[in-house]
Backbone as XML, in Angstrom:
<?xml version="1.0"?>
<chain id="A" units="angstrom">
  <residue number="1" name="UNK">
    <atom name="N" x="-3.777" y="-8.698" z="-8.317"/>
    <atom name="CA" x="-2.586" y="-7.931" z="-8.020"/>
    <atom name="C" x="-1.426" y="-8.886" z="-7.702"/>
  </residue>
  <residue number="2" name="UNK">
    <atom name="N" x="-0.925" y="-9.204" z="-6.409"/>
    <atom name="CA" x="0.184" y="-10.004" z="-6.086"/>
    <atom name="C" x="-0.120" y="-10.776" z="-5.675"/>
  </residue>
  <residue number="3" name="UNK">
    <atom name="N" x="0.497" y="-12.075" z="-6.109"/>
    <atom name="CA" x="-0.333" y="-13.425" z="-5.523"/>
    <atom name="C" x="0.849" y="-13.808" z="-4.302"/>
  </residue>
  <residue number="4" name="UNK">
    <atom name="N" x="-0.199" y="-14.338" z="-3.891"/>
    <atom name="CA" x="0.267" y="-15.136" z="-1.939"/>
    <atom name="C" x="1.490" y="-15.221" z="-2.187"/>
  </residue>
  <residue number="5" name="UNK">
    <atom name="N" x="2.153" y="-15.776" z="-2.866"/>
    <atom name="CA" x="3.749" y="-16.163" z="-2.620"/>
    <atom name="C" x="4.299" y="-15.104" z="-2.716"/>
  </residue>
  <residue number="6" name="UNK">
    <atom name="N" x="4.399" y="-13.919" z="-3.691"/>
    <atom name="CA" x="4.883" y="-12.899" z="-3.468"/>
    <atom name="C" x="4.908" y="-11.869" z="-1.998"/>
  </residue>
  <residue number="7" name="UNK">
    <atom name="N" x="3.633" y="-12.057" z="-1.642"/>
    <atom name="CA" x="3.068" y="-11.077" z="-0.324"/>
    <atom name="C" x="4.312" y="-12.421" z="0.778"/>
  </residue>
  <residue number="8" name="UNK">
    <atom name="N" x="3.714" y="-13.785" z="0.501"/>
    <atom name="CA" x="4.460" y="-13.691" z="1.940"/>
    <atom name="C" x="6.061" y="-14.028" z="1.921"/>
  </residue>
  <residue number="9" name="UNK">
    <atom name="N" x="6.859" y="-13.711" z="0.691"/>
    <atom name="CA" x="8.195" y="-13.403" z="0.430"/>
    <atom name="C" x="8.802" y="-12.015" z="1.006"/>
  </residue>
  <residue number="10" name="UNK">
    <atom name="N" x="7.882" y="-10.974" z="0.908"/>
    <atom name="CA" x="7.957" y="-9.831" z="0.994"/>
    <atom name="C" x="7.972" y="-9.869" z="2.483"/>
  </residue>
  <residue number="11" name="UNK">
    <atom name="N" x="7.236" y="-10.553" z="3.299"/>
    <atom name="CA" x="6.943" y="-10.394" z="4.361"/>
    <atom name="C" x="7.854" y="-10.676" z="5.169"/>
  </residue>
  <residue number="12" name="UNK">
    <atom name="N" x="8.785" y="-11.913" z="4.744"/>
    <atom name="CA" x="10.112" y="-12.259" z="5.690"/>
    <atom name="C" x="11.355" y="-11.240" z="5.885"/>
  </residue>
  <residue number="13" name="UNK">
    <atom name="N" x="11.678" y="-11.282" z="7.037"/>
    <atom name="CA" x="12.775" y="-10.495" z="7.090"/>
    <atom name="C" x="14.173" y="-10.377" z="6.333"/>
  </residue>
  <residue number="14" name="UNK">
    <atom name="N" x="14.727" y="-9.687" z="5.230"/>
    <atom name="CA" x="15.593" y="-9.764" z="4.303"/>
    <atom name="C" x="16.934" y="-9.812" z="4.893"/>
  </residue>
  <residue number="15" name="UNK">
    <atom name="N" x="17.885" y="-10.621" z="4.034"/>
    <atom name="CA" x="19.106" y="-10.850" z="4.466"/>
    <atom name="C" x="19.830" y="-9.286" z="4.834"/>
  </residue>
  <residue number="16" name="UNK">
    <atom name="N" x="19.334" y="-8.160" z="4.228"/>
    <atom name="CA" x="19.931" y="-6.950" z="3.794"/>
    <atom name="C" x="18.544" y="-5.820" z="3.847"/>
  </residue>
  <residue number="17" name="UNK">
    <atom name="N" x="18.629" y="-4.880" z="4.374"/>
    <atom name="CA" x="17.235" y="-4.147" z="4.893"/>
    <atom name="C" x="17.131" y="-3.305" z="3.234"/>
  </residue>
  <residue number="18" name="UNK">
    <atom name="N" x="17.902" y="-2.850" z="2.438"/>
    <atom name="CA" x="17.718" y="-2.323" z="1.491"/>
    <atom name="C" x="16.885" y="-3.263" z="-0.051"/>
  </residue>
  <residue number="19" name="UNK">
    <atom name="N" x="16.879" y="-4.981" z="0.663"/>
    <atom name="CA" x="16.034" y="-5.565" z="0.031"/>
    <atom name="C" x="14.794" y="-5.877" z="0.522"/>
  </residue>
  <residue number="20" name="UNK">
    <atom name="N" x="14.544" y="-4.927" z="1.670"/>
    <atom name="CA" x="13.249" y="-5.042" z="2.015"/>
    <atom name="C" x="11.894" y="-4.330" z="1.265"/>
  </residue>
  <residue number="21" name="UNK">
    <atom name="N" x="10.617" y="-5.053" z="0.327"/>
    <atom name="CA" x="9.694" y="-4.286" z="-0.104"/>
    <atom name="C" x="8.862" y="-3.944" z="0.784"/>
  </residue>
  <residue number="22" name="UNK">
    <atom name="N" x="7.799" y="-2.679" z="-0.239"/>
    <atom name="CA" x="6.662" y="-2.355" z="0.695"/>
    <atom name="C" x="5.294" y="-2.504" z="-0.080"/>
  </residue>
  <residue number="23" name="UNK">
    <atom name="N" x="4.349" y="-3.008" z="0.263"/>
    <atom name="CA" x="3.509" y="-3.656" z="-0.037"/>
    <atom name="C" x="2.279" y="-3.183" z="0.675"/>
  </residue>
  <residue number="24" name="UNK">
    <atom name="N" x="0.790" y="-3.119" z="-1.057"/>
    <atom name="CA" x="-0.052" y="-2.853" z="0.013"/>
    <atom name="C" x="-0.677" y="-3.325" z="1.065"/>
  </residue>
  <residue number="25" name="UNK">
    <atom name="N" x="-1.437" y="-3.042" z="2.145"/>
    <atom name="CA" x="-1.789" y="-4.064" z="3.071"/>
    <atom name="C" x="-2.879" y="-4.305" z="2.598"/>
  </residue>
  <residue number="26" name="UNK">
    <atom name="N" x="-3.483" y="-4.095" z="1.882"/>
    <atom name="CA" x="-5.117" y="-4.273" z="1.277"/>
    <atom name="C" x="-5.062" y="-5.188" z="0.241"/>
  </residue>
  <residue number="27" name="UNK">
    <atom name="N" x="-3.982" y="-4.758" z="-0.956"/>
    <atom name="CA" x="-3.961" y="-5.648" z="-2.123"/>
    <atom name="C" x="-2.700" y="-6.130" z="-2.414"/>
  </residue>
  <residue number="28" name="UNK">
    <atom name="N" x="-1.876" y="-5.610" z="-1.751"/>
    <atom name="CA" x="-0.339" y="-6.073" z="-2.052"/>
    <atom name="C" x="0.389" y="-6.083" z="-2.981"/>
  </residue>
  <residue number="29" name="UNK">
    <atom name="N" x="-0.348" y="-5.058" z="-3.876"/>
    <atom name="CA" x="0.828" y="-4.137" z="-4.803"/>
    <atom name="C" x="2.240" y="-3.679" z="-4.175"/>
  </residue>
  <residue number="30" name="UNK">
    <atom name="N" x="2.904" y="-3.332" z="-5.023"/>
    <atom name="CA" x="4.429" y="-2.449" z="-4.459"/>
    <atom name="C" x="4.744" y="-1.395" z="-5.012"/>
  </residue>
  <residue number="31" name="UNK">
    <atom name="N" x="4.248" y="-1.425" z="-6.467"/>
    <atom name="CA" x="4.449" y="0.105" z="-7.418"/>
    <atom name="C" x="3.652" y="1.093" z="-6.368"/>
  </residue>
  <residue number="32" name="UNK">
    <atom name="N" x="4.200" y="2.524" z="-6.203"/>
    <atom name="CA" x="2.975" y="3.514" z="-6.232"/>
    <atom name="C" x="2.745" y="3.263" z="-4.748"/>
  </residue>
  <residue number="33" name="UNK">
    <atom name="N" x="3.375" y="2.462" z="-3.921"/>
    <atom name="CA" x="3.415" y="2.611" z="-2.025"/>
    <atom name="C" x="3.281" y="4.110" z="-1.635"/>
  </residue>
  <residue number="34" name="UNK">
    <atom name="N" x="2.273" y="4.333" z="-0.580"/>
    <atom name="CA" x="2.301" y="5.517" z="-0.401"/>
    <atom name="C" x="3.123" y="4.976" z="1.301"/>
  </residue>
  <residue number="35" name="UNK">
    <atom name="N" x="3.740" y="5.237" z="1.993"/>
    <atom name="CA" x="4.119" y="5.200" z="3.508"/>
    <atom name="C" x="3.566" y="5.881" z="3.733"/>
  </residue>
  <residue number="36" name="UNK">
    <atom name="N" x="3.212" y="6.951" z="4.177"/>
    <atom name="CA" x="2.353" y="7.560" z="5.139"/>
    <atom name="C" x="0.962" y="6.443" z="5.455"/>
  </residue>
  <residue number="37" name="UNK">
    <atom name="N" x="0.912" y="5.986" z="4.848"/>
    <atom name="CA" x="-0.904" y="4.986" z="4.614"/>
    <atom name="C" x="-0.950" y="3.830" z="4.613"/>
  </residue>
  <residue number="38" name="UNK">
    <atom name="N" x="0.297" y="3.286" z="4.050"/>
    <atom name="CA" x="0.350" y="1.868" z="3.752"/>
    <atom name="C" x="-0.304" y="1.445" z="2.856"/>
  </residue>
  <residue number="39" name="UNK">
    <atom name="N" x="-0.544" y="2.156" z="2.005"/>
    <atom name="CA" x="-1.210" y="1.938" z="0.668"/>
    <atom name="C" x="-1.061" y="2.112" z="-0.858"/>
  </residue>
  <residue number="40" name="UNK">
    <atom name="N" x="-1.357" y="1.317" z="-1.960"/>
    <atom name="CA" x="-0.856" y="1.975" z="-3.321"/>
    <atom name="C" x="-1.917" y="2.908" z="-3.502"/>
  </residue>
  <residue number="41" name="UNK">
    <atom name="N" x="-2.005" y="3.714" z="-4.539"/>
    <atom name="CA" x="-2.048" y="4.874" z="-5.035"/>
    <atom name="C" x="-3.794" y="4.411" z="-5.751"/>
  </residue>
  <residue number="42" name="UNK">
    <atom name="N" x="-4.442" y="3.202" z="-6.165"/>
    <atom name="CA" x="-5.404" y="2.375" z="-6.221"/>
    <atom name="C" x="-6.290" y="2.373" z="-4.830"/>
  </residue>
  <residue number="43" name="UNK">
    <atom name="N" x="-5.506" y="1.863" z="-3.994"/>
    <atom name="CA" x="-6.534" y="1.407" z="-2.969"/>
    <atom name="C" x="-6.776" y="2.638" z="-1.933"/>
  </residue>
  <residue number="44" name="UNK">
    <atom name="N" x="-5.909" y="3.569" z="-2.034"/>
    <atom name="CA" x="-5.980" y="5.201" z="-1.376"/>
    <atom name="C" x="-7.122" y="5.471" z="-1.693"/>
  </residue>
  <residue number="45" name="UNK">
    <atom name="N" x="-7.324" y="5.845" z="-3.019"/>
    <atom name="CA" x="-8.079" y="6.661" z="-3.680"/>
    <atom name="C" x="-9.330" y="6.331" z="-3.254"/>
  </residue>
  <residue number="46" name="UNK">
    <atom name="N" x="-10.054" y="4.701" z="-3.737"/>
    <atom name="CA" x="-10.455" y="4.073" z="-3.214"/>
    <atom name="C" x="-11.013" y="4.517" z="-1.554"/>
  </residue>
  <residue number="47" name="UNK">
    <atom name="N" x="-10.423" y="3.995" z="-0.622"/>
    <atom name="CA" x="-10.901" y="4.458" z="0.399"/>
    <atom name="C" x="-11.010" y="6.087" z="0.733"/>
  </residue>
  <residue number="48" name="UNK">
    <atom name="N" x="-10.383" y="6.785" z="-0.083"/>
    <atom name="CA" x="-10.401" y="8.185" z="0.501"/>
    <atom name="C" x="-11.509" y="8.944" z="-0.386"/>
  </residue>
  <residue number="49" name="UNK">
    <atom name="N" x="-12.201" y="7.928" z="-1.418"/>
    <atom name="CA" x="-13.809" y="8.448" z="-1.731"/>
    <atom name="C" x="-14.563" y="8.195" z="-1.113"/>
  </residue>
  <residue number="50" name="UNK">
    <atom name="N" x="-14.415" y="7.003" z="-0.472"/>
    <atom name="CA" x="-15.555" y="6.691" z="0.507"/>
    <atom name="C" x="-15.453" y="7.007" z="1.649"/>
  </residue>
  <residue number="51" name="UNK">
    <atom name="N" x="-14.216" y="7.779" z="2.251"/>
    <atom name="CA" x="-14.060" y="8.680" z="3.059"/>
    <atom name="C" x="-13.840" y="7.902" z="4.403"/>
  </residue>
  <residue number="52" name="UNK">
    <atom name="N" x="-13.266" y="7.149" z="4.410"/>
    <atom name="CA" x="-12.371" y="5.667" z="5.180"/>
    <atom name="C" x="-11.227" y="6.037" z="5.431"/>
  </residue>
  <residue number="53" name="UNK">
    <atom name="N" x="-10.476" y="7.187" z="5.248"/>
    <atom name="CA" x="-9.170" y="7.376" z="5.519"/>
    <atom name="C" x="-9.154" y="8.670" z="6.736"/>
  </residue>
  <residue number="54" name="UNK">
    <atom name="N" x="-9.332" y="8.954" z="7.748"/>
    <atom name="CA" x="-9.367" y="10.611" z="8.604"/>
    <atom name="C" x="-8.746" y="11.183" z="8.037"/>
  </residue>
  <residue number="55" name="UNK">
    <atom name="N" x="-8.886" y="12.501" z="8.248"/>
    <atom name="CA" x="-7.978" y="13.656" z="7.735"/>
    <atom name="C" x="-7.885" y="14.109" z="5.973"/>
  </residue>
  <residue number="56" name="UNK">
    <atom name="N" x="-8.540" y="13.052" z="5.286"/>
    <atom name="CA" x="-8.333" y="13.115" z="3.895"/>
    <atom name="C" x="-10.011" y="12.947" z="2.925"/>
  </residue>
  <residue number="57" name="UNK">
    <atom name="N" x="-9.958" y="14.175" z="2.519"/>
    <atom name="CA" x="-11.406" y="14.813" z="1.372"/>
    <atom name="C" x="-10.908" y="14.782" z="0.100"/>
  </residue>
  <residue number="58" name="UNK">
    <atom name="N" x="-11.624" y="14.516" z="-0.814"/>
    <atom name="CA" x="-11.615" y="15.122" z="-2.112"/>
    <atom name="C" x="-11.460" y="16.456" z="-2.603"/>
  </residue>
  <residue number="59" name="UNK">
    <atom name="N" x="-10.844" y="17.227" z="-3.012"/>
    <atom name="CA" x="-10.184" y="18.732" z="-3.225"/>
    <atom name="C" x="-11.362" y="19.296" z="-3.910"/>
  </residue>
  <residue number="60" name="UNK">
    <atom name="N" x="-12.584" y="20.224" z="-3.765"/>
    <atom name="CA" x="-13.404" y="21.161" z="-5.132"/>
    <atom name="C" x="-13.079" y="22.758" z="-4.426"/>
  </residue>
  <residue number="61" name="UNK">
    <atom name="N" x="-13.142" y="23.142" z="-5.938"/>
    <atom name="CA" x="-12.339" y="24.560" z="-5.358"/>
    <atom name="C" x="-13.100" y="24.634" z="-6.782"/>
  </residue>
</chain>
């Protein structure tokens, strides 16, 4: 996914807050950030099958 230099670019505080990214904390993607979780849309899913996330199931209806 994002290699080290990217994650810890991201990580410094930006001259300008509207150039601030968000990044996963697991893999450190940026596409597909969920905020509520701190997570991309990959590593959610991921933990929310294995049922690692509270509050969040798989939908069968």
């Amino acid at each position: 996914m994002a290699t080290t230099n990217q994650i810890a670019k991201s990580k410094k505080t930006p001259k300008f807050m509207s150039r601030q990214v968000n990044r996963c904390w697991k893999c450190g993607r940026n596409r597909y950030f969920m905020r509520a979780f701190g997570l991309c849309r990959i590593c959610f899913r991921e933990l929310a099958n294995k049922g690692e996330i509270p509050g969040i199931r798989k939908a069968s209806w």
